[in-house]
MARDRENTOR-109099 format. One line per 10 residues: their letters; for each residue x, y, z of C-alpha. Coordinates in steps of 0.02 Angstrom, whole numbers. Example, Ala and Ser with C-alpha at 12.3 -4.5 7.8 and 13.67 -1.06 7.14 Angstrom:
<sites>
AS = 615 -225 390 ~ 684 -53 357
</sites>
This chain:
<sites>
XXXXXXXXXX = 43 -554 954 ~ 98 -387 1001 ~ -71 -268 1012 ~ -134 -117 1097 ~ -296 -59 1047 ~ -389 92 1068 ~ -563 1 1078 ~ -582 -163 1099 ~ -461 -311 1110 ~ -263 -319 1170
XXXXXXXXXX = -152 -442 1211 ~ -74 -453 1380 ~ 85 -550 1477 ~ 35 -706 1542 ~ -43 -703 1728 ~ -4 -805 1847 ~ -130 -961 1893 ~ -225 -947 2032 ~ -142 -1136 2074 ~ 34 -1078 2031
XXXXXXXXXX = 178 -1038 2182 ~ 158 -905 2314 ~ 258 -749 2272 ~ 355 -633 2380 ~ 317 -447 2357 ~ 376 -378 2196 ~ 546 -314 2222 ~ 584 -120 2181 ~ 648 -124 1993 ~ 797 1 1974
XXXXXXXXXX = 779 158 1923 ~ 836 222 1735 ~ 889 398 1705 ~ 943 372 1535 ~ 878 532 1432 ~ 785 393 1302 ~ 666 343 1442 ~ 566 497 1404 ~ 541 473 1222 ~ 484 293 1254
XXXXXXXXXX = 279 300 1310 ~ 253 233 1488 ~ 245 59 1508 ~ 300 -2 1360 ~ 343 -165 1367 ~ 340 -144 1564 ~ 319 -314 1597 ~ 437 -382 1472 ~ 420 -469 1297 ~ 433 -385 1150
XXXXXXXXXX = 294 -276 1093 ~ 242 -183 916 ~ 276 -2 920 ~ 305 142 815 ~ 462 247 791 ~ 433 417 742 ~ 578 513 644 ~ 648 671 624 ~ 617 673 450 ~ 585 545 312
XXXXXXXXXX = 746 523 249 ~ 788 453 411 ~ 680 305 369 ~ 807 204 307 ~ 951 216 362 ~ 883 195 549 ~ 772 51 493 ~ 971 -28 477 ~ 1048 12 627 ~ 871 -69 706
XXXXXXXXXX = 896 -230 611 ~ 1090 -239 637 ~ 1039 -209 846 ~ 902 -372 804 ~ 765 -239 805 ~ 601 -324 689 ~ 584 -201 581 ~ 397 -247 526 ~ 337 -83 405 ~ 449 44 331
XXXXXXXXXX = 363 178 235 ~ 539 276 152 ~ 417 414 121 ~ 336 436 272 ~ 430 486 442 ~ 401 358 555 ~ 425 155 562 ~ 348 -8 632 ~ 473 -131 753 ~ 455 -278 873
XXXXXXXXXX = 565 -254 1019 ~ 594 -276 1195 ~ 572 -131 1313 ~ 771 -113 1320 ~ 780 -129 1154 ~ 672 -6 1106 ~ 769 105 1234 ~ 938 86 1165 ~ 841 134 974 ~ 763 289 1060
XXXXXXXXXX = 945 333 1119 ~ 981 371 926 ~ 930 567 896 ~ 859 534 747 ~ 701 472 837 ~ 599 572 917 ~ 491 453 1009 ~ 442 283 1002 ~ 230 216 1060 ~ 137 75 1037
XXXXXXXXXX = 76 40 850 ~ -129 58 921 ~ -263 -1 863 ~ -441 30 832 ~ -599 -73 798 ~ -754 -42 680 ~ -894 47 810 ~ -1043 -47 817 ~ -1153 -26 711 ~ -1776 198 348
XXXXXXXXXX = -1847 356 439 ~ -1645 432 461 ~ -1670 510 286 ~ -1816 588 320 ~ -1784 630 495 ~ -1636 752 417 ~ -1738 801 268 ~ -1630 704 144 ~ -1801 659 81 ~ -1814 821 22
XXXXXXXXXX = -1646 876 -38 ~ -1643 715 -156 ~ -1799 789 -203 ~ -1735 955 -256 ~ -1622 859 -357 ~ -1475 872 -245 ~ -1369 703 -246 ~ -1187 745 -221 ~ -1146 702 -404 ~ -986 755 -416
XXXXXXXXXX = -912 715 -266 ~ -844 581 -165 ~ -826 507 10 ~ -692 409 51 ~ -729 284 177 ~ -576 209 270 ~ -673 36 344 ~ -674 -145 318 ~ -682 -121 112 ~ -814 -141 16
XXXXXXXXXX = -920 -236 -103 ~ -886 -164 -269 ~ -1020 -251 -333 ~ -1173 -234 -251 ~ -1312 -128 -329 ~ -1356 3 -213 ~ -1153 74 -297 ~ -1154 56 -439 ~ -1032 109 -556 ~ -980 246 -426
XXXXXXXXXX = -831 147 -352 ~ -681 267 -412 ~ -556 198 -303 ~ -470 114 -203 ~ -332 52 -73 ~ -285 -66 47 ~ -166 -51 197 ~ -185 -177 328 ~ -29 -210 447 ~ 35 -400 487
XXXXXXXXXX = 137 -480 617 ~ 118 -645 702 ~ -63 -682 735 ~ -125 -538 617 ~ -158 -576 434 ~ -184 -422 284 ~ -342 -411 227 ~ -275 -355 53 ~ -318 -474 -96 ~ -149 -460 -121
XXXXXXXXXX = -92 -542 39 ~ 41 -392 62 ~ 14 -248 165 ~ -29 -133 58 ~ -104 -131 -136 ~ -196 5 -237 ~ -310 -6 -382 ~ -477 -80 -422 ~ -517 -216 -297 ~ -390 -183 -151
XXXXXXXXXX = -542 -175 -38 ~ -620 -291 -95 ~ -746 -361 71 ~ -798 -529 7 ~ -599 -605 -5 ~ -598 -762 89 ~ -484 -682 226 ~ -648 -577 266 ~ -743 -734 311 ~ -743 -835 473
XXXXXXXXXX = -848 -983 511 ~ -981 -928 378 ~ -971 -749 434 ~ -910 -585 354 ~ -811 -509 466 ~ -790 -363 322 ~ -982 -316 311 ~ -947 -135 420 ~ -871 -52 283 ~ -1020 -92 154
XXXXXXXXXX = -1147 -44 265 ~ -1049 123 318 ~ -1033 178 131 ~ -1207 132 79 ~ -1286 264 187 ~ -1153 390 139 ~ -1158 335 -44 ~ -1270 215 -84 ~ -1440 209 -200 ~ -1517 219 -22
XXXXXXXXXX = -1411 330 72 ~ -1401 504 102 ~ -1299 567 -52 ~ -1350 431 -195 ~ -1259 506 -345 ~ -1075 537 -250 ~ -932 405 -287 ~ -848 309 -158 ~ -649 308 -117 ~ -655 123 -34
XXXXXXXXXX = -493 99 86 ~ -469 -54 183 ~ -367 -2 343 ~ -408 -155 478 ~ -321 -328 511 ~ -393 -498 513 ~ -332 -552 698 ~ -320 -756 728 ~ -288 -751 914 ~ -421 -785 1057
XXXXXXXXXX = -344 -688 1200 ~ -343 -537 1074 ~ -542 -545 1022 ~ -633 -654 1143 ~ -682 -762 981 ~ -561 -857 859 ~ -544 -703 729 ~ -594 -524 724 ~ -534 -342 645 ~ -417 -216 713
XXXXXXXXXX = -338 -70 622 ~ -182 -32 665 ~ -131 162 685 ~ 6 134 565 ~ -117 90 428 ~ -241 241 467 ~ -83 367 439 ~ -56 288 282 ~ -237 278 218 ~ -257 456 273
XXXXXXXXXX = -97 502 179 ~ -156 419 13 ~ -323 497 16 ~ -237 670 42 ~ -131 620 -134 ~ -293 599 -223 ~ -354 735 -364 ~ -521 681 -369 ~ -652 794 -277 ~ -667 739 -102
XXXXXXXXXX = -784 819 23 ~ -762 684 163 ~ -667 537 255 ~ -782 430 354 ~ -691 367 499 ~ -843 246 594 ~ -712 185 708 ~ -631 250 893 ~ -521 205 1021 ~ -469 273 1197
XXXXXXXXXX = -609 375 1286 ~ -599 564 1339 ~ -686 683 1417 ~ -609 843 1311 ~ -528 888 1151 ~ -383 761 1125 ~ -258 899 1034 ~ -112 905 1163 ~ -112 724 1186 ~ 8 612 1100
XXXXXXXXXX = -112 522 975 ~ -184 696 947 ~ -40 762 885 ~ -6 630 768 ~ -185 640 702 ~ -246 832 682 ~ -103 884 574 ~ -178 742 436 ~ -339 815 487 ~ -284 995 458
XXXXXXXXXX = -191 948 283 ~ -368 867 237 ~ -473 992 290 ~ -345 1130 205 ~ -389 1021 40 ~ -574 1027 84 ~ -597 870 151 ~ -679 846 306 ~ -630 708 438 ~ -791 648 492
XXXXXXXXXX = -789 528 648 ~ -888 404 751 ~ -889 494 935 ~ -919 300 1009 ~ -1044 197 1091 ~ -1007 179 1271 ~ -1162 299 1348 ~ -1000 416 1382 ~ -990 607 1436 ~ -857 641 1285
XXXXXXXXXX = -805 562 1127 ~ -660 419 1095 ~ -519 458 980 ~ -485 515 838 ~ -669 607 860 ~ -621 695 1006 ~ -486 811 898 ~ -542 952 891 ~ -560 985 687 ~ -616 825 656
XXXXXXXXXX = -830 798 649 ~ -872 703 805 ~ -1028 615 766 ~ -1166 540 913 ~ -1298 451 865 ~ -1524 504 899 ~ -1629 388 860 ~ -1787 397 730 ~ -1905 497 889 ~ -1766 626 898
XXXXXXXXXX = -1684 570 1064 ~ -1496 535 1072 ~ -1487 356 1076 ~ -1457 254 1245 ~ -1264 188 1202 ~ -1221 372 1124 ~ -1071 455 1189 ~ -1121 641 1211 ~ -1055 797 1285 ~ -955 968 1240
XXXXXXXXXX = -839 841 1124 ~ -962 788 1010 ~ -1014 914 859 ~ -1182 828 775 ~ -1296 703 812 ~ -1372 596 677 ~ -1474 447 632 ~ -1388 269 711 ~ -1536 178 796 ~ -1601 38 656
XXXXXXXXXX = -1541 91 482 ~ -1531 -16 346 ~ -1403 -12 232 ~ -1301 -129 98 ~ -1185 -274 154 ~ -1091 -417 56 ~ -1166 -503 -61 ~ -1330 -416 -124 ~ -1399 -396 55 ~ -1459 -257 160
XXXXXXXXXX = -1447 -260 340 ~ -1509 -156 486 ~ -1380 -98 612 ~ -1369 20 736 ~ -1202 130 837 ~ -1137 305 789 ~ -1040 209 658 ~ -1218 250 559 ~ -1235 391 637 ~ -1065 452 560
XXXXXXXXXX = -1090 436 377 ~ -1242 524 380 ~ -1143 667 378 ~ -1013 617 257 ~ -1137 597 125 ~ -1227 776 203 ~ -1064 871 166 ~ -1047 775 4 ~ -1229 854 -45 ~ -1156 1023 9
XXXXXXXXXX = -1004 1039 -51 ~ -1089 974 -219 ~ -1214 1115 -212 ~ -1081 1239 -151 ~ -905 1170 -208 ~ -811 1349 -207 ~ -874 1369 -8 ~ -726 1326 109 ~ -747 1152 203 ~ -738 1230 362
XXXXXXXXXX = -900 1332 321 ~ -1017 1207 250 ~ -964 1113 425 ~ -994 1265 509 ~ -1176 1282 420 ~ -1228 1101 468 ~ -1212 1144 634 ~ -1275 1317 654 ~ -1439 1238 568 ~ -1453 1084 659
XXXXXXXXXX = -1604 1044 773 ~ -1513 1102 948 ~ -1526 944 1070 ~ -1508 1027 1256 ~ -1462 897 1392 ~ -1320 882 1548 ~ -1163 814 1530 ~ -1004 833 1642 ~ -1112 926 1752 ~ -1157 1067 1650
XXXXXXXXXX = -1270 1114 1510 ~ -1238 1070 1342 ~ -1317 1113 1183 ~ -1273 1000 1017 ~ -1375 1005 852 ~ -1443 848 757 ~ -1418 845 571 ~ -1545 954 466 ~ -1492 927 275 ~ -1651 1002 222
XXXXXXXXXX = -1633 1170 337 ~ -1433 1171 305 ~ -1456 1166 109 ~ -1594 1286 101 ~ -1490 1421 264 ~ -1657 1388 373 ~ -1643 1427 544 ~ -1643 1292 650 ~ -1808 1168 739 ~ -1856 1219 894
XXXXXXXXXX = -1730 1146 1045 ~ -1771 990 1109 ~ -1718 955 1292 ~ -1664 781 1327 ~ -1681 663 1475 ~ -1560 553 1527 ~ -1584 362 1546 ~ -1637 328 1711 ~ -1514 273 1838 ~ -1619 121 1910
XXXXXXXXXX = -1636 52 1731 ~ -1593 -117 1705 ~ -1438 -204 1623 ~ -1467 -251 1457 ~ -1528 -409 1417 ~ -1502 -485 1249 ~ -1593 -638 1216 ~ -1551 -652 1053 ~ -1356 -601 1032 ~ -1192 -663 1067
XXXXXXXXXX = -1025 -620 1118 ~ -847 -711 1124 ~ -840 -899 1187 ~ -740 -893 1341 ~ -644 -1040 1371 ~ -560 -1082 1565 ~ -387 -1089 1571 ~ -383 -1260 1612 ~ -524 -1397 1644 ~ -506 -1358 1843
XXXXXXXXXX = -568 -1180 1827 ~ -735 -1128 1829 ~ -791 -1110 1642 ~ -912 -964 1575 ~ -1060 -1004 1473 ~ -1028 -1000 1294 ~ -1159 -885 1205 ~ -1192 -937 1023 ~ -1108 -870 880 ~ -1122 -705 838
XXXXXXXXXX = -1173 -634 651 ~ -1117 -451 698 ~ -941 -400 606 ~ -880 -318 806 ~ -967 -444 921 ~ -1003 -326 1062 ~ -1198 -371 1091 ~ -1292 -258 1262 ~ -1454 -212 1134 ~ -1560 -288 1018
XXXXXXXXXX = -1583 -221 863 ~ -1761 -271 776 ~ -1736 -295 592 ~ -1848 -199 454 ~ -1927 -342 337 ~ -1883 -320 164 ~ -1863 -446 17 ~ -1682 -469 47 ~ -1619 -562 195 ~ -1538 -464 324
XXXXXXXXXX = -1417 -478 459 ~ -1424 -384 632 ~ -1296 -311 722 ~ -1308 -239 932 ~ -1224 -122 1006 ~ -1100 -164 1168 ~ -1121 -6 1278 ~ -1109 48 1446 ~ -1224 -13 1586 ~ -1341 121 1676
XXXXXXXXXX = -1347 29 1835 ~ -1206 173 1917 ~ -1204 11 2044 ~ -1033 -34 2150 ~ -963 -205 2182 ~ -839 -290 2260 ~ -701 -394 2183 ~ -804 -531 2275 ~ -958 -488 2194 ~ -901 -465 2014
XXXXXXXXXX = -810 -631 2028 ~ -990 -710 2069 ~ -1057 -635 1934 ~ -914 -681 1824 ~ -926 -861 1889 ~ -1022 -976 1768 ~ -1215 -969 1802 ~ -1197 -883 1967 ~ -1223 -720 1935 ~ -1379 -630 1874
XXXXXXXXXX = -1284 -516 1727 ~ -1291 -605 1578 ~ -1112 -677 1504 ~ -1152 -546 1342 ~ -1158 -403 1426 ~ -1027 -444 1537 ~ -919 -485 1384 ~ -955 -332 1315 ~ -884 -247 1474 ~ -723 -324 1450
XXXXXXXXXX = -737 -266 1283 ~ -759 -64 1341 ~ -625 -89 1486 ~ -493 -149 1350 ~ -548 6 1251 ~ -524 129 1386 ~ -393 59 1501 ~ -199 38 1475 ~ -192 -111 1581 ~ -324 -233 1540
XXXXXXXXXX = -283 -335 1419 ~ -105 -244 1386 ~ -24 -289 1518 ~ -139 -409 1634 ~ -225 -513 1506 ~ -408 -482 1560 ~ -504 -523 1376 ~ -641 -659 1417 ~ -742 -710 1571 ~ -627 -834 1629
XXXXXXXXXX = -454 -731 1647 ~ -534 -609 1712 ~ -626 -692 1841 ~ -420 -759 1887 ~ -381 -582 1887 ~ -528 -522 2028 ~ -474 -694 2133 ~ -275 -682 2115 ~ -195 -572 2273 ~ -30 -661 2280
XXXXXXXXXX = 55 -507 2233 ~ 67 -323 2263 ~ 54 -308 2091 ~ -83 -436 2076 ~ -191 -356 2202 ~ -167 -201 2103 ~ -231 -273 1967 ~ -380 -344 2057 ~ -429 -173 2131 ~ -406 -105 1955
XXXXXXXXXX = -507 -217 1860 ~ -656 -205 1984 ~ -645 -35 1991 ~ -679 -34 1787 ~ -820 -155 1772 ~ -912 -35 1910 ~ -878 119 1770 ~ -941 -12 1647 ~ -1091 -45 1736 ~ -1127 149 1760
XXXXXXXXXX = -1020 224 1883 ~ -945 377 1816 ~ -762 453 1836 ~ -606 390 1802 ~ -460 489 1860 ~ -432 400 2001 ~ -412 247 1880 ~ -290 347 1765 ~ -169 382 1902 ~ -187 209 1984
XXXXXXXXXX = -140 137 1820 ~ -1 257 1784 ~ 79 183 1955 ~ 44 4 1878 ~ 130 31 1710 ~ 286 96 1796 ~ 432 -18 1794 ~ 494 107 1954 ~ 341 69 2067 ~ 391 -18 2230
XXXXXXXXXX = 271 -130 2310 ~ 227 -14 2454 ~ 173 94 2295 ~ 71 -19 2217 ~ -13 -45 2385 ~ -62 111 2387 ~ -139 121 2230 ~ -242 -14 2227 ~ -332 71 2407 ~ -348 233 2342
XX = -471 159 2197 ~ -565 38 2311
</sites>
């Protein structure tokens, strides 16, 4: 397994038992000053083994005939899109240094990956009531929703599926979710949701995408007479260390480009792609960083088509949106809830373009059901379907207007964030079709700082399991029925005659409490703390998100490892990762900044870090 994810679950190298040998100080590594260092991204494969990246090239043509030399070097070549300038390989970090020496690539990065976001009154909170009403449906139009697939079947679509795609990336450890079993397949039923690769233990893994298109699309959604474009871009992952449970989904950056790429190809009216997934966290527009400049051109060439991007901003209670939403032409999306207040595990801030409904809506899932679930991941396609009913109503007004009009009508929320004032508007369908001026402002208040860490009775998380019988073992919460087990709130289900499924939301804490390395490791420690094992599960879950460490590099996934992690100082490097890892549960528990963090990890991820260096490091972030 060879993953780094932008949200929720990567593997690691192997740390070293608290039992094992005594090590001296890590030794200086030499220095490189070979010109192919700087197209390779920083700490790849710093630790060694080889590791899944991508290999961008000068042009497409170059596909091939590079995707040779690799192989005759012993270079995996694992995808190879000839049409498309860039390629998948497994390699070592020399390796992929001698490949980078070739100048016809340009730079090589980890293949990332991203997770689903976690996911009644909405529609008439945002006066879809009333444009449904006035007979607007989006008939006409489409969303394409780039998710887990979708079940073609189920009644609140009807007919209205016009297409679809699969592309879901493999390697060891990582199975395609295509009914095809290849890694990519177009044509009715490539996302299909309900293939036996979607289940796990009597759970569908798959239901996110359903859900997601059934409030853009569905009979009870926001735009009920649009058709769907149905892509399935994640990965059925089989690996414990990767998920914190036996199986979960991932999509892997290689597999967005592609989906993002087909739906561009498409003739069909499109007014949106819903994208209720995020990675890496930050605090401003994302255009000048690597990833960003990967993603906004696709973003661009969509919204040039007019096709919006419309993106979950994420759930961590953060002061700026993950990525792709935090690119600056894409539609960051936070979530209010049905009183008008921006929900608890929103992300918020300067970043984030609209709120909309994501506290307790009910949508469609596999097999006939409904389900209620909550996370900007609902909060998302609210808008999808919005600009569907716009664009519908309007279809000769540029993209970048109707976008433009949703948010200059919008019910202005007013609230702090990074220190300063910020003012972002809630969906108003009803006041954007009809060019109303906005609801009065309504000021927010932020969740208290003394409030308590979530407690959920009722959910579940990943089973940790000790690394051998002699370490101290977690509790193992039951099994969990949400598709992206990352449980801090309980969501109440809405009684209806079909049986539903619920679904929390893992989010930061609002404690803003520090501890020790000592401390966390008590409360790590099997029934010795007083934070429950689900919401410290779902801490790991945000730290693997957010940092490039944890579980990349220092395999930090479930309760146990990383209680080994807080208790191991044999090592420079080890202490390091100690400091590090304590440092991040505090931000997960409600401490704010992280740029001491960055830098401290930027030292870690060096292969030219000497151990006084390291040192250093780790007491700067203590």
């Amino acid at each position: 397994m060879r993953l780094r994810p932008l949200i929720v679950s990567t593997i690691a190298l192997a740390l070293l038992p608290l039992s094992g040998p005594a090590y001296a100080e890590d030794p200086t590594p030499t220095p490189s000053d070979s010109p192919s260092q700087t197209k390779v991204e920083e700490g790849l494969g710093v630790d060694g083994g080889a590791v899944r990246a991508i290999v961008e090239l000068t042009e497409p043509a170059q596909n091939a005939p590079v995707a040779a030399q690799a192989a005759a070097e012993s270079v995996d070549v694992l995808l190879q899109p000839l049409s498309q300038s860039f390629m998948v390989v497994a390699g070592t970090a020399e390796e992929l240094a001698e490949l980078a020496e070739d100048p016809r690539v340009t730079s090589i990065h980890r293949d990332r990956t991203y997770s689903p976001v976690d996911v009644g009154p909405n529609l008439k909170l945002i006066g879809a009531d009333q444009a449904q009403a006035r007979g607007h449906t989006g008939s006409g139009q489409a969303v394409a929703v780039l998710d887990t697939g979708i079940d073609r079947d189920h009644p609140w679509f009807g007919n209205r599926v016009v297409d679809e795609a699969c592309f879901s990336a493999v390697e060891p450890g990582v199975e395609s979710l295509c009914p095809n079993g290849q890694t990519s397949q177009t044509g009715a039923g490539s996302a299909d949701a309900t293939t036996a690769k979607c289940l796990a233990n009597g759970v569908n893994l798959c239901e996110h995408g359903s859900h997601v298109a059934g409030i853009a699309a569905g009979t009870g959604g926001v735009a009920p007479g649009a058709n769907i474009v149905a892509v399935q871009v994640f990965s059925r992952v089989n690996d414990e260390d990767v998920c914190g449970e036996s199986s979960c989904l991932l999509a892997f950056e290689s597999s967005l480009r592609q989906a993002m790429d087909y739906v561009a190809t498409l003739n069909q009216p499109i007014a949106a792609v819903n994208l209720s997934l995020g990675g890496e966290l930050s605090e401003t527009d994302c255009d000048a960083s690597e990833e960003g400049a990967i993603f906004k051109p696709k973003i661009d060439a969509l919204l040039a088509k007019g096709i919006a991007t419309v993106v979950a901003a994420g759930n961590e209670y953060f002061e700026g949106a993950s990525y792709p939403a935090c690119i600056s032409s894409a539609v960051a999306v936070g979530a209010n809830d049905n009183n008008d207040a921006i929900a608890d595990f929103s992300n918020r801030g300067a970043v984030v373009d609209l709120f909309a409904p994501g506290v307790d809506v009910e949508s469609s899932v596999p097999d006939n059901r409904t389900a209620v679930f909550s996370g900007t991941s609902m909060a998302t396609p609210h808008v999808a379907g919005a600009l569907a009913l716009m664009k519908a109503a309007s279809p000769n007004t540029p993209m970048a207007d109707l976008i433009n009009t949703l948010k200059s009508t919008g019910r202005p929320y007013a609230y702090q964030a990074n220190g300063t004032q910020v003012t972002t508007p809630r969906l108003d369908l009803a006041a954007a079709l009809a060019g109303a001026s906005p609801q009065p402002t309504i000021t927010q208040s932020p969740p208290a700082e003394d409030a308590p860490v979530p407690d959920p009775s009722d959910s579940s998380g990943p089973s940790p399991e000790p690394e051998d019988p002699s370490d101290p073992a977690p509790e193992q919460p039951s099994a969990s029925s949400s598709p992206v087990p990352l449980p801090t709130v309980t969501v109440t289900v809405t009684v209806t005659p079909t049986p539903k499924t619920t679904a929390q939301v893992c989010t930061r804490g609002t404690a803003a409490t520090k501890l020790t390395a000592a401390k966390w490791a008590v409360e790590i420690h099997r029934s010795s703390g007083t934070i429950p094992d689900a919401t410290l599960t779902c801490y790991l879950k945000l730290i693997g998100k957010t940092s490039k460490v944890f579980p990349e590099v220092t395999k930090a996934s479930s309760l146990g490892k990383a209680y080994r992690v807080l208790k191991n100082t044999t090592t420079s490097k080890a202490k390091l990762d100690s400091a590090l890892l304590t440092t991040w549960l505090n931000w997960a528990h409600g401490t704010n900044g992280t740029t001491k963090l960055t830098a401290a990890e930027k030292v870690r991820l060096s292969g030219k870090s000497s151990a006084a260096a390291l040192r250093k490091a780790a007491k700067n972030i203590k």
